[in-house]
KOLMITOR-284618 format. One record per residue (C-alpha): residue number from 1; x, y, z. Coordinates in Angstrom, 1 decimal, decimal comma. Each point is the difference from the previous one (the first is absolute). Layout:
! residues N
<node><pos>NUM</pos><c1>X</c1><c2>Y</c2><c3>Z</c3></node>
...
! end
This chain:
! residues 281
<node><pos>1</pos><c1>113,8</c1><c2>130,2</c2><c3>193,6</c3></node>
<node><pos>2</pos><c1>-1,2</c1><c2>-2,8</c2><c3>-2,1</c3></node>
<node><pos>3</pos><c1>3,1</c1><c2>-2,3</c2><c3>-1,2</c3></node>
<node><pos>4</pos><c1>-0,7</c1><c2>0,1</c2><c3>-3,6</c3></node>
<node><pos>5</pos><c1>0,7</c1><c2>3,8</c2><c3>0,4</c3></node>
<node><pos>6</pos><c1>3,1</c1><c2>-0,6</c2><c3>2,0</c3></node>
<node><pos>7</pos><c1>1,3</c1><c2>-2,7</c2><c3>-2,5</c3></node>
<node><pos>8</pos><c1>-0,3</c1><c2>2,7</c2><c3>-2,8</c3></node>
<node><pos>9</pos><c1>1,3</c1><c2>2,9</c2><c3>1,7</c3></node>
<node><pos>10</pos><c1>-1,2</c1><c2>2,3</c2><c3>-2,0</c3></node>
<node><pos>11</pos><c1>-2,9</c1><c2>2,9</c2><c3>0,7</c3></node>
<node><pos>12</pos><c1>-1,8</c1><c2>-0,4</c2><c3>-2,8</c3></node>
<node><pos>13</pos><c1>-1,6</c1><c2>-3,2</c2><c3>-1,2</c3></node>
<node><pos>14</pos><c1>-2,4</c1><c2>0,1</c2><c3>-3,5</c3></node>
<node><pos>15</pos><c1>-2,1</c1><c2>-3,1</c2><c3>-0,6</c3></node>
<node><pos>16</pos><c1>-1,0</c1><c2>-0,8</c2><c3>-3,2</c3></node>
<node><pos>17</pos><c1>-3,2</c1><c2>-2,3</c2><c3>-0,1</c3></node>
<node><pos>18</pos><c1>-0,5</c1><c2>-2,9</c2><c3>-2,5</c3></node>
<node><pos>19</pos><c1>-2,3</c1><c2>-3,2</c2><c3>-0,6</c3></node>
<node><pos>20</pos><c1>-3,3</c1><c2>-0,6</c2><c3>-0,9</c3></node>
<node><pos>21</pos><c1>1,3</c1><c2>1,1</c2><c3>-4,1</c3></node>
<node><pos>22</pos><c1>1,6</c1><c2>3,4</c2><c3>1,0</c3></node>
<node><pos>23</pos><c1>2,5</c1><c2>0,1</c2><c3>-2,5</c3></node>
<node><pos>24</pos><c1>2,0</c1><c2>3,3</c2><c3>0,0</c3></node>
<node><pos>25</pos><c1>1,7</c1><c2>-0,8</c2><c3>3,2</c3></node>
<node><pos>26</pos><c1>3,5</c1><c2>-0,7</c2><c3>-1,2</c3></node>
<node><pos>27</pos><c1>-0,5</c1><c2>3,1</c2><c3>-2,1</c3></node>
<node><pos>28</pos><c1>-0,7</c1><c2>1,9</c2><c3>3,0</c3></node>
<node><pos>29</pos><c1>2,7</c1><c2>-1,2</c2><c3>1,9</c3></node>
<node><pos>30</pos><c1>2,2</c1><c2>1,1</c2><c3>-2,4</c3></node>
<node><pos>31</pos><c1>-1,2</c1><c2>3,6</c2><c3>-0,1</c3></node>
<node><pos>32</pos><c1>0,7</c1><c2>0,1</c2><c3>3,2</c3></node>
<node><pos>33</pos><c1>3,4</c1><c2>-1,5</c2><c3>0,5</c3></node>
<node><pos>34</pos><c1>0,6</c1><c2>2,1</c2><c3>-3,1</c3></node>
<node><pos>35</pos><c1>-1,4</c1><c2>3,2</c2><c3>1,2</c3></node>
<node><pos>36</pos><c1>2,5</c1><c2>-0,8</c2><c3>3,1</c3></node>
<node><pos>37</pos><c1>3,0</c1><c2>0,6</c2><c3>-2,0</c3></node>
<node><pos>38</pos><c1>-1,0</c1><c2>3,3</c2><c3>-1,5</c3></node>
<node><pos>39</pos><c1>-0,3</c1><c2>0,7</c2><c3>3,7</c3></node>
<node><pos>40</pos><c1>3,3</c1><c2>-0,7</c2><c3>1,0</c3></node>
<node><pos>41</pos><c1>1,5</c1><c2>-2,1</c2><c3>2,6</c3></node>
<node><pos>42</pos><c1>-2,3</c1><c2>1,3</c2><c3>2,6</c3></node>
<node><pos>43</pos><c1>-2,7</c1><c2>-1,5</c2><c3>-1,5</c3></node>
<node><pos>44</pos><c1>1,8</c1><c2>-3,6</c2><c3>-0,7</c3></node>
<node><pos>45</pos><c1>1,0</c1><c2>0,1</c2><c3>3,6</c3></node>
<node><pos>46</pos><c1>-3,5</c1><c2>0,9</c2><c3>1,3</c3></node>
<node><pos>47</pos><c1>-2,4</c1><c2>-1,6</c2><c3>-1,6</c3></node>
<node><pos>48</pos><c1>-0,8</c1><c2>-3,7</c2><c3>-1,0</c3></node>
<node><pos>49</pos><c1>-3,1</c1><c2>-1,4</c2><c3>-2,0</c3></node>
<node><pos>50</pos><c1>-1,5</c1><c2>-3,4</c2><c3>0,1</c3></node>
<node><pos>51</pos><c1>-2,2</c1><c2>-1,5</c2><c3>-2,1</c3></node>
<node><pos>52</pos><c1>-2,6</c1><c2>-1,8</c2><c3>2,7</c3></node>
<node><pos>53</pos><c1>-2,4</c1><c2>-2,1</c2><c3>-1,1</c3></node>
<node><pos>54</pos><c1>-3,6</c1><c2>1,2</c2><c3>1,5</c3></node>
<node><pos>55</pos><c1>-0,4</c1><c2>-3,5</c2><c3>1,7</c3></node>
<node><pos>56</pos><c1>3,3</c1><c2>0,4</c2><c3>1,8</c3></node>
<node><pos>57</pos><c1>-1,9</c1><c2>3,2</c2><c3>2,0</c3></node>
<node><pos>58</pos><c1>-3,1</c1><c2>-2,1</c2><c3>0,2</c3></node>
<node><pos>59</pos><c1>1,8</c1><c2>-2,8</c2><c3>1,7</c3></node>
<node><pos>60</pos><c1>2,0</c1><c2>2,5</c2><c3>2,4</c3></node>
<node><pos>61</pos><c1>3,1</c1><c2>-1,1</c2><c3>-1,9</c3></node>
<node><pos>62</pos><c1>0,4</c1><c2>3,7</c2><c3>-1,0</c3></node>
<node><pos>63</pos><c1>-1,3</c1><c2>3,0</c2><c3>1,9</c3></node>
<node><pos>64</pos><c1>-0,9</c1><c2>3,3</c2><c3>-1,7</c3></node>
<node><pos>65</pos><c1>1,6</c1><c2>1,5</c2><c3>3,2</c3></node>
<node><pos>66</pos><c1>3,2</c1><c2>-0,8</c2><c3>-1,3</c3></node>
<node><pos>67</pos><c1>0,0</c1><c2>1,9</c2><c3>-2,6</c3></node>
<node><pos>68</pos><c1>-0,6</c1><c2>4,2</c2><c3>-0,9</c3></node>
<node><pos>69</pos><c1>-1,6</c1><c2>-0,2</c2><c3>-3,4</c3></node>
<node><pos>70</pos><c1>-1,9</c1><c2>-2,7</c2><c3>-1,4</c3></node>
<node><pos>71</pos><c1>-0,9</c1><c2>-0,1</c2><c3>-4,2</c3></node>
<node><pos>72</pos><c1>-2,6</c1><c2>-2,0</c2><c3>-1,7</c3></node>
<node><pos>73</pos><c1>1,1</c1><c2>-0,4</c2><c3>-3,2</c3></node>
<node><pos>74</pos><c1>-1,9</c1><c2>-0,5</c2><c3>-3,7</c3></node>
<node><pos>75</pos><c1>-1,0</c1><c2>-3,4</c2><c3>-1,4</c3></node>
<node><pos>76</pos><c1>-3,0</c1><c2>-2,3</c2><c3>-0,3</c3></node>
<node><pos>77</pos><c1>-1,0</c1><c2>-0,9</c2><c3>3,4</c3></node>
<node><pos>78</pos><c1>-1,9</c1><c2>-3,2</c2><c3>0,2</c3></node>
<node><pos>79</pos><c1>-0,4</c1><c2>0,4</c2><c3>-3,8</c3></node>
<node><pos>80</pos><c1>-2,7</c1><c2>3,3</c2><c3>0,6</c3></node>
<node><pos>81</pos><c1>-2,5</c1><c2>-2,8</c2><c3>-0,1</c3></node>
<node><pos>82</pos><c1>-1,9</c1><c2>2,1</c2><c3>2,4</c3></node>
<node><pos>83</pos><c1>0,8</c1><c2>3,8</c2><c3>-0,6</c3></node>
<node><pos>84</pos><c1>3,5</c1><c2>1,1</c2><c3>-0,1</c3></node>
<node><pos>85</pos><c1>1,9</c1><c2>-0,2</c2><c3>3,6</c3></node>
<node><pos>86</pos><c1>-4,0</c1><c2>-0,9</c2><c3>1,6</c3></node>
<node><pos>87</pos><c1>1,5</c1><c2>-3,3</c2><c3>1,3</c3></node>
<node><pos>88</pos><c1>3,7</c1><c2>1,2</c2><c3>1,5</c3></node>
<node><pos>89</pos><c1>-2,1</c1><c2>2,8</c2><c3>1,4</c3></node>
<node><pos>90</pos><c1>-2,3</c1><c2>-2,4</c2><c3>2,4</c3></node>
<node><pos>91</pos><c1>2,9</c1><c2>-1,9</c2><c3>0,6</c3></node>
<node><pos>92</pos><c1>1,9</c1><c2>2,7</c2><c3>1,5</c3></node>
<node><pos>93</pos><c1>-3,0</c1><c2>1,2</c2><c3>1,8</c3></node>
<node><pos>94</pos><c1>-1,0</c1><c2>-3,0</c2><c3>1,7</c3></node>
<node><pos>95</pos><c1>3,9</c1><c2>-1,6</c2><c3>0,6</c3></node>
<node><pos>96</pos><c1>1,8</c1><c2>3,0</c2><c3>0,4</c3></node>
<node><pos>97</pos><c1>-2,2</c1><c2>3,2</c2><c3>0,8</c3></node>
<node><pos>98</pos><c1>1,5</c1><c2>0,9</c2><c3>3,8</c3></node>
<node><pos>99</pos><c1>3,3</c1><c2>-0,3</c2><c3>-1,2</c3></node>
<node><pos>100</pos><c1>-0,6</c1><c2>2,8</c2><c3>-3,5</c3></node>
<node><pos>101</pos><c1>-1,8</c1><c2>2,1</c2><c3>3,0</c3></node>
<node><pos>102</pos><c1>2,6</c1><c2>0,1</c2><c3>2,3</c3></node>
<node><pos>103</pos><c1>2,6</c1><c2>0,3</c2><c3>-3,3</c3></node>
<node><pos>104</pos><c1>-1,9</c1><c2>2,8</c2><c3>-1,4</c3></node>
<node><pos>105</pos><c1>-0,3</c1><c2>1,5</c2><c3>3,7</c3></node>
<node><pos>106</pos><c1>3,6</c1><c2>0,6</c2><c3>0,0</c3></node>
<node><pos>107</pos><c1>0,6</c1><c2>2,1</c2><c3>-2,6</c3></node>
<node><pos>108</pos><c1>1,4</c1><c2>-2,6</c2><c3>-2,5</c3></node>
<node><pos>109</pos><c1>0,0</c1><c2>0,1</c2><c3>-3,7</c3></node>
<node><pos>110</pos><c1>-2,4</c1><c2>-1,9</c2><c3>-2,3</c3></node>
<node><pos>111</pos><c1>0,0</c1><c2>-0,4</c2><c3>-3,9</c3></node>
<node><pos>112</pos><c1>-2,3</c1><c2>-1,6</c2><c3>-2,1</c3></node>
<node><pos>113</pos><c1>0,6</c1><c2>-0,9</c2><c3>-3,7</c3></node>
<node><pos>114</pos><c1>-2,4</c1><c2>-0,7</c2><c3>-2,4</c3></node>
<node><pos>115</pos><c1>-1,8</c1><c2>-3,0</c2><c3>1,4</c3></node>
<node><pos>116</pos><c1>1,6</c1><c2>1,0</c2><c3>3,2</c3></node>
<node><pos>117</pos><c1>-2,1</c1><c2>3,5</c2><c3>-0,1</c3></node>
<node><pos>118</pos><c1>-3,0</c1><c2>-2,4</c2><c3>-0,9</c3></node>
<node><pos>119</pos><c1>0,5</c1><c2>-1,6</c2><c3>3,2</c3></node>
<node><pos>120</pos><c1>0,5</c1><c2>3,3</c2><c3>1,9</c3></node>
<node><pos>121</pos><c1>-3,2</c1><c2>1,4</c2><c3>-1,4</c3></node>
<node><pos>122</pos><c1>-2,4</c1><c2>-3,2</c2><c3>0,6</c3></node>
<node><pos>123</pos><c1>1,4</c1><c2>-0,5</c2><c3>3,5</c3></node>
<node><pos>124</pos><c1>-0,4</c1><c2>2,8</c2><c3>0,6</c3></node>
<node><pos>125</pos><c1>3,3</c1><c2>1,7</c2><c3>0,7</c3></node>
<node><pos>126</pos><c1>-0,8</c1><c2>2,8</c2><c3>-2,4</c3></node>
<node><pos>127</pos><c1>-1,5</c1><c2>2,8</c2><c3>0,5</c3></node>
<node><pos>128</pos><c1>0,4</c1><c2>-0,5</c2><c3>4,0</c3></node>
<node><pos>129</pos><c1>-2,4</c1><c2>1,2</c2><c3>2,2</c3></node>
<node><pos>130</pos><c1>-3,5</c1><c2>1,5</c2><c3>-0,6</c3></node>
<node><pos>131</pos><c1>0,6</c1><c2>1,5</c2><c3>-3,9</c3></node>
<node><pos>132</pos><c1>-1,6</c1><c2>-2,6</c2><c3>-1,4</c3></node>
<node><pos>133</pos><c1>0,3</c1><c2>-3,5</c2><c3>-2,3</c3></node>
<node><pos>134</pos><c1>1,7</c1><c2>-0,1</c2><c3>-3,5</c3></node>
<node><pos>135</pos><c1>0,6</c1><c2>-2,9</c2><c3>-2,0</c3></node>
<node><pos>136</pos><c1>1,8</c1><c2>-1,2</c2><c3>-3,5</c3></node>
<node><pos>137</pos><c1>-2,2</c1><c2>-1,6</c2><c3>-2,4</c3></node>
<node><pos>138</pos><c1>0,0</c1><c2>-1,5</c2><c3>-3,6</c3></node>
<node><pos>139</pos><c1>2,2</c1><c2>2,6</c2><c3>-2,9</c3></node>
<node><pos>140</pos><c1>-2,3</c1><c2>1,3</c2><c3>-2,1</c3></node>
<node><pos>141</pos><c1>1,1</c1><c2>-1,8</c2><c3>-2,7</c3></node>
<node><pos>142</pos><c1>-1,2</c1><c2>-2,9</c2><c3>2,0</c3></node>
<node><pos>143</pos><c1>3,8</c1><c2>-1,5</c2><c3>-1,0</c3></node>
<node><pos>144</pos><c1>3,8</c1><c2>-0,7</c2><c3>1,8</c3></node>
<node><pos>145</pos><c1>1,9</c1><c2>3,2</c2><c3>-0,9</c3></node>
<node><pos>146</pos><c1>3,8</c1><c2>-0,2</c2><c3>-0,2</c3></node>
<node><pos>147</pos><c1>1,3</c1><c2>3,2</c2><c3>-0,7</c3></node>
<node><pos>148</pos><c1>1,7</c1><c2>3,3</c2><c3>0,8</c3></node>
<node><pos>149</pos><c1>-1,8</c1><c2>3,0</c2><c3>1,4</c3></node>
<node><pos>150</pos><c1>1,1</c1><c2>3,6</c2><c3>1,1</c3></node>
<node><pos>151</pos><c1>-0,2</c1><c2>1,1</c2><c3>3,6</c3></node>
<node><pos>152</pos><c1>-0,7</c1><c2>3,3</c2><c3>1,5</c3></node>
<node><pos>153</pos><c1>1,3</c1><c2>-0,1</c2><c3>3,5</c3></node>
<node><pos>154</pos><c1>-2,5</c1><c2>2,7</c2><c3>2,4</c3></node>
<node><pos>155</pos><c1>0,9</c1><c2>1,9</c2><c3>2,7</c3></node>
<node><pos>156</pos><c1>-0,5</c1><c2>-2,6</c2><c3>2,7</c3></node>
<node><pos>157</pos><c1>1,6</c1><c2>-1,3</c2><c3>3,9</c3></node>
<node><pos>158</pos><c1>0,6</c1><c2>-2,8</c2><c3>-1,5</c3></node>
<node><pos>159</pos><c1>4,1</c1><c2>-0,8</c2><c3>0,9</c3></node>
<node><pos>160</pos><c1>0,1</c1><c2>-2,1</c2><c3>-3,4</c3></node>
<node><pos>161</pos><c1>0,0</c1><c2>3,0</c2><c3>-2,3</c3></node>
<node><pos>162</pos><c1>-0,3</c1><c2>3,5</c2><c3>-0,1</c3></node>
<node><pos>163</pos><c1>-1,2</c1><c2>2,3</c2><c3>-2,2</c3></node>
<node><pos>164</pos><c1>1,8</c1><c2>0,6</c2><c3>-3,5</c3></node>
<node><pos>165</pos><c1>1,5</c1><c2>-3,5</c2><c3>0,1</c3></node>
<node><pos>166</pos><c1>-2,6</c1><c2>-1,3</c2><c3>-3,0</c3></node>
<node><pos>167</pos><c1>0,8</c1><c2>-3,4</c2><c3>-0,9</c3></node>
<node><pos>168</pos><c1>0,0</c1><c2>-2,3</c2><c3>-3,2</c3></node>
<node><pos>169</pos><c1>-1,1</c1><c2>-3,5</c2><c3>0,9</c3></node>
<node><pos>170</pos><c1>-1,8</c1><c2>-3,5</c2><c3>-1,2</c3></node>
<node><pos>171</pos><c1>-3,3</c1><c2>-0,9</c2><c3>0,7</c3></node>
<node><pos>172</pos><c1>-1,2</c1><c2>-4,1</c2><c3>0,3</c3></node>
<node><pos>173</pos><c1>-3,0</c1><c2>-0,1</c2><c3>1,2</c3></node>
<node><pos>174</pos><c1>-4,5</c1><c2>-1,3</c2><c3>-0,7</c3></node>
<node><pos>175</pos><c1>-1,2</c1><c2>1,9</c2><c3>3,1</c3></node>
<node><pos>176</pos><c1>1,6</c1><c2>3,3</c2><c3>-0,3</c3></node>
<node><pos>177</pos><c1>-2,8</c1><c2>2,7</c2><c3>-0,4</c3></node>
<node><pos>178</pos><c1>-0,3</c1><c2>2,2</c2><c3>3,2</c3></node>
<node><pos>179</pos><c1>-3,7</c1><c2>0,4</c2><c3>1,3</c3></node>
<node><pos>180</pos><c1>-1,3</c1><c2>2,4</c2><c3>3,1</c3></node>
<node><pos>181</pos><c1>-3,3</c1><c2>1,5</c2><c3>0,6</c3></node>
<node><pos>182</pos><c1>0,6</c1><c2>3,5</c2><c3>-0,9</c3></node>
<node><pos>183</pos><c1>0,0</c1><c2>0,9</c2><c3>3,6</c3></node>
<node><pos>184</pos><c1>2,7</c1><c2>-1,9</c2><c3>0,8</c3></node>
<node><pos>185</pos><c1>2,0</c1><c2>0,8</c2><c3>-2,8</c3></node>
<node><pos>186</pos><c1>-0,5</c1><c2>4,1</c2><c3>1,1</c3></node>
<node><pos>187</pos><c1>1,5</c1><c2>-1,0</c2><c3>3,2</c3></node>
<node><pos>188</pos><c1>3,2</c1><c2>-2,0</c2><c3>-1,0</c3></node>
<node><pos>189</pos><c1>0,6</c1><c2>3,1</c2><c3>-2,7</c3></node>
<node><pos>190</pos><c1>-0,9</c1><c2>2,4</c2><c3>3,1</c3></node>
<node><pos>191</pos><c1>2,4</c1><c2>-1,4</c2><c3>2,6</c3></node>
<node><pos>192</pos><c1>3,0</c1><c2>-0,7</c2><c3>-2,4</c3></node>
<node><pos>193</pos><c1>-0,4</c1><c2>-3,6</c2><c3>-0,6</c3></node>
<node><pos>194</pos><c1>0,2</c1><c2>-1,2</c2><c3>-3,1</c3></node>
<node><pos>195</pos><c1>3,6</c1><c2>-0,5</c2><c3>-1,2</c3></node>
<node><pos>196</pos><c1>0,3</c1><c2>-0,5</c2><c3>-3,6</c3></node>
<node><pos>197</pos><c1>-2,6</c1><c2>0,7</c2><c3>-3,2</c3></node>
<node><pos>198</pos><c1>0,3</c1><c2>-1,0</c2><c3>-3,5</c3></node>
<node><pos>199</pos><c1>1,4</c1><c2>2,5</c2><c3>-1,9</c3></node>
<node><pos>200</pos><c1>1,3</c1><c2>0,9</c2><c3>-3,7</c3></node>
<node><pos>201</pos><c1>3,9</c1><c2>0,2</c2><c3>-0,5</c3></node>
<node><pos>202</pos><c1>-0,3</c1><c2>3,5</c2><c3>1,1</c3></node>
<node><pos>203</pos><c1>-1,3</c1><c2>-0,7</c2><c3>2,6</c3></node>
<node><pos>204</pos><c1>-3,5</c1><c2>1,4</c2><c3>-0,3</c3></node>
<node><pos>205</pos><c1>-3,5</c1><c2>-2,1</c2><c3>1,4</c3></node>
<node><pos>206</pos><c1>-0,7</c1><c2>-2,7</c2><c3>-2,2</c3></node>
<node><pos>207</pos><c1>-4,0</c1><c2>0,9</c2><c3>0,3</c3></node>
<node><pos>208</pos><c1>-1,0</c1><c2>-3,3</c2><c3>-0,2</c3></node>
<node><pos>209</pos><c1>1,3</c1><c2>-0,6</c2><c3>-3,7</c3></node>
<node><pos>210</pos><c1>1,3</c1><c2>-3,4</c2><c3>-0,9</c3></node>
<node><pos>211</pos><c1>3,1</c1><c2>-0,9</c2><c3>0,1</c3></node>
<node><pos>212</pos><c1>1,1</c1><c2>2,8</c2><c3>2,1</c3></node>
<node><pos>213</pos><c1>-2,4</c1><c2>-1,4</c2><c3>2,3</c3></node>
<node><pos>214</pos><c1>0,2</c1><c2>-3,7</c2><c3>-0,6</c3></node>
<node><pos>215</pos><c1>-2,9</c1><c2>-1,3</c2><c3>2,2</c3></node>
<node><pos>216</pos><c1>-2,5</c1><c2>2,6</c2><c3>0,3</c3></node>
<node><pos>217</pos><c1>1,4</c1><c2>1,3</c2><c3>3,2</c3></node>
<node><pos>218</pos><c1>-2,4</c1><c2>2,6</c2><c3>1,7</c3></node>
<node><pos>219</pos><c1>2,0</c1><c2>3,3</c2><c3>0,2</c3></node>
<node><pos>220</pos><c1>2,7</c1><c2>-1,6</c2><c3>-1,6</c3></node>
<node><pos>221</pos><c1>1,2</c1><c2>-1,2</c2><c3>3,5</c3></node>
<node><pos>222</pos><c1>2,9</c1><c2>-2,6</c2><c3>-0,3</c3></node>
<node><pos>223</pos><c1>1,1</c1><c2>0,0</c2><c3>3,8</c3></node>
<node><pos>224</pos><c1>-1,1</c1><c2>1,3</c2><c3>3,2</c3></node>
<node><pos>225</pos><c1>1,7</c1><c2>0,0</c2><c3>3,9</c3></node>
<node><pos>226</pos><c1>-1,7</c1><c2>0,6</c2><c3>3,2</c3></node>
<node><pos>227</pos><c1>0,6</c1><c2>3,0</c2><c3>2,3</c3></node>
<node><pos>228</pos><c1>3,3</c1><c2>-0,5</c2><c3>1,4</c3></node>
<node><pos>229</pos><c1>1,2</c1><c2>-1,0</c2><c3>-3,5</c3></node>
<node><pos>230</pos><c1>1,7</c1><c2>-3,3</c2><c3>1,2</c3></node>
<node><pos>231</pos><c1>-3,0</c1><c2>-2,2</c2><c3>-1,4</c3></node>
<node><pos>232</pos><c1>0,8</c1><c2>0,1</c2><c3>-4,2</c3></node>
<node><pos>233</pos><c1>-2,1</c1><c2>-1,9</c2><c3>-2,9</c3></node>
<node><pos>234</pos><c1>0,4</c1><c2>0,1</c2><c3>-3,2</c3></node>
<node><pos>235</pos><c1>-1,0</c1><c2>-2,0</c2><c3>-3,3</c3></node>
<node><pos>236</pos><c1>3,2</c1><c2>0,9</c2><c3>-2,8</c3></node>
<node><pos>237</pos><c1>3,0</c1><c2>-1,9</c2><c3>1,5</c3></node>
<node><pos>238</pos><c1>3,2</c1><c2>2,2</c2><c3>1,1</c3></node>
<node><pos>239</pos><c1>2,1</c1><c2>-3,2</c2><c3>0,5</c3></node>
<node><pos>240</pos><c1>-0,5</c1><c2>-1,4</c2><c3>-3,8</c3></node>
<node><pos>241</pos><c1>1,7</c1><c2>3,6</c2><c3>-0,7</c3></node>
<node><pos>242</pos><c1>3,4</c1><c2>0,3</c2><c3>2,2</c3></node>
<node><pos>243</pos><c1>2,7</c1><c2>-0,6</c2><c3>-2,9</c3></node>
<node><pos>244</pos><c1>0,2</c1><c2>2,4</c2><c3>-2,9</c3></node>
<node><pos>245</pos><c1>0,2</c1><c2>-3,1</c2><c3>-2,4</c3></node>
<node><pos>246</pos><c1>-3,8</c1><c2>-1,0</c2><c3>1,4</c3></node>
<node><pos>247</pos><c1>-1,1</c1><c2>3,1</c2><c3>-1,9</c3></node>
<node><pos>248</pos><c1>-1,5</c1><c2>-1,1</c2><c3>-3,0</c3></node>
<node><pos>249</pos><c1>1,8</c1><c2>2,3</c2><c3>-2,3</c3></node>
<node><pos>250</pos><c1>3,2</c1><c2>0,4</c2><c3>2,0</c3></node>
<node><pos>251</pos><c1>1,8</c1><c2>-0,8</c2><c3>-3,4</c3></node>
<node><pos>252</pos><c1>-1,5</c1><c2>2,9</c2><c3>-1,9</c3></node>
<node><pos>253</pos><c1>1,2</c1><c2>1,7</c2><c3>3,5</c3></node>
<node><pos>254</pos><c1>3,3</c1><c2>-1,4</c2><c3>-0,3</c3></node>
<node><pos>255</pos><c1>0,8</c1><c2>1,4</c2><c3>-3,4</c3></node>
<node><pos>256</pos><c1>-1,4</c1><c2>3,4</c2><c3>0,6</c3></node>
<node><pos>257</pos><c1>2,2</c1><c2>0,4</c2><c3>3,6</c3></node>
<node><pos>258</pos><c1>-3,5</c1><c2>-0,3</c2><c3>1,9</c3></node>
<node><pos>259</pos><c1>0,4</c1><c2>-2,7</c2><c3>2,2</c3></node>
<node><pos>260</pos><c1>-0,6</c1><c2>0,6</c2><c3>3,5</c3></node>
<node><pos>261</pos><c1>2,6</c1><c2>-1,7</c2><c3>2,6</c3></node>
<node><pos>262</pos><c1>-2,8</c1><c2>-1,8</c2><c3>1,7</c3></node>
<node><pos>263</pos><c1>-3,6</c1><c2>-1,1</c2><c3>-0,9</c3></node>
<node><pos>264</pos><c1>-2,8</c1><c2>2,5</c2><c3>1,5</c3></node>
<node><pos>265</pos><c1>-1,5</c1><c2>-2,5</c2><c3>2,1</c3></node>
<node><pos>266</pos><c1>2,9</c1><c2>-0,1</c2><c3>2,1</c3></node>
<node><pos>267</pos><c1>-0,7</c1><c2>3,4</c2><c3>1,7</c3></node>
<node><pos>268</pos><c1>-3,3</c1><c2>-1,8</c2><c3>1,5</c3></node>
<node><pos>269</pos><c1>2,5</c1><c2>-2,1</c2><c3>2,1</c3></node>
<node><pos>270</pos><c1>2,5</c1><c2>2,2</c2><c3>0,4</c3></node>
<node><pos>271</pos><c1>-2,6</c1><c2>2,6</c2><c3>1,5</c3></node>
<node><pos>272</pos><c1>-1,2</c1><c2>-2,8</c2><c3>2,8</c3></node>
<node><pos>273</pos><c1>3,8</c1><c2>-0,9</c2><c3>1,3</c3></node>
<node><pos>274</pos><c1>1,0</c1><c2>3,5</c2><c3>-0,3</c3></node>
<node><pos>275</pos><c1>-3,4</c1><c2>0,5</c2><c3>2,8</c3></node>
<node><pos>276</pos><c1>1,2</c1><c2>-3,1</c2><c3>1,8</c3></node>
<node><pos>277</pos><c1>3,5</c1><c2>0,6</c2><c3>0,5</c3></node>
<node><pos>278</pos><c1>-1,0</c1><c2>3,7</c2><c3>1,2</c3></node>
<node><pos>279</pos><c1>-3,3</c1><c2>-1,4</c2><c3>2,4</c3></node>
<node><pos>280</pos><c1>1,5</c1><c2>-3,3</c2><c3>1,4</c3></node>
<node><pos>281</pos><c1>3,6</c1><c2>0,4</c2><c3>0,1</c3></node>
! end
């Protein structure tokens, strides 16, 4: 067993990636340590997350097979000078591909966050096998959009979310706007992929109408897994939402008795160590 692993002595080890202008690490890290106490001492005893800095893996400093879920957080890798996540992406696939194959080979857990589902998508982690490429190009408003959107959660494998647990959450992104050949979208909606879609407060499809939809989106699609449903991206961002005072109206909510006892992003961490305690402990 390696020694890092023994030092911790723990069965569950998260790594957090940051550098190269990801910048929603420390937010991310604190989703998950907080998502850790609503989980009880289990959890806090279990499981550890590290924020580890991609060269640290490049330079064997850090090894993904250490560790059973690995996220790539939001932010603006090497400024999106390129397309959003194009650069990380080649980086990890030349430095750092045989260790995400064997990684992904065991069963482990993956999340992708805004820029981090850029980099999933232009790797290409996602869609895995032979379904097809997608990308994440230019809003239509050709603009930055910071705002909040509705989510429709779909009947899915993904272990992230299930059905019914429709979120609330921010959006910050340029390159936002999902885009598939129509074949390709048929398949992900025909084998379960896709996640999350852009919904009204009710939770009914966006169709496509701005803001609902901020970016143009095809089929409203916000989020999709892979087939065993341990492989997640996502644009909106569940760890800018894991306190009830991150809600943008949690005063209004606050006065009327409404305000929930965490934020709604939480569950999206929750959800993953709730898999990992049951898979690797």
């Amino acid at each position: 067993m390696n020694n890092r692993r023994d030092r911790d002595e723990v069965p569950i080890r998260v790594a957090v990636l940051y550098g190269h202008g990801i910048n929603c690490d420390r937010e991310t890290s604190f989703a998950i340590e907080k998502a850790k106490k609503v989980l009880g001492s289990t959890a806090e005893e279990a499981v550890v997350s590290r924020r580890v800095h991609t060269n640290q893996l490049v330079e064997g400093k850090e090894e993904l097979a250490d560790y059973q879920m690995l996220v790539l957080p939001g932010g603006f890798l090497h400024g999106d000078d390129i397309s959003a996540g194009k650069i990380l992406a080649g980086k990890l696939k030349t430095e750092l591909a045989d260790q995400l194959d064997n990684f992904l080979a065991e069963g482990k857990l993956l999340l992708g966050i805004c820029n981090g589902f850029q980099v999933m998508v232009k790797y290409p982690l996602l869609p895995e096998g032979e379904i097809g490429p997608v990308t994440l190009d230019w809003n239509d408003s050709g603009r930055f959009i910071d705002r909040w959107v509705h989510l429709k959660v779909e009947d899915s494998p993904c272990v992230y979310l299930e059905e019914g647990e429709d979120l609330y959450l921010p959006i910050r992104h340029a390159e936002g706007k999902f885009l598939a050949e129509a074949e390709v979208l048929d398949r992900l909606e025909r084998e379960s992929r896709v996640v999350l879609r852009y919904a009204d407060e009710e939770g009914a499809p966006a169709a496509g109408r701005y803001p609902l939809n901020p970016n143009g989106s095809l089929r409203d699609v916000a989020g999709i897994c892979d087939g065993s449903g341990r492989i997640f991206g996502l644009m909106p961002h569940p760890e800018a939402y894991v306190d009830p005072l991150h809600h943008p109206n949690w005063n209004l909510q606050e006065r009327a008795g409404e305000l929930p006892a965490r934020g709604g992003g939480l569950k999206v961490f929750e959800n993953a160590l709730r898999f990992m305690l049951e898979e690797f402990c």
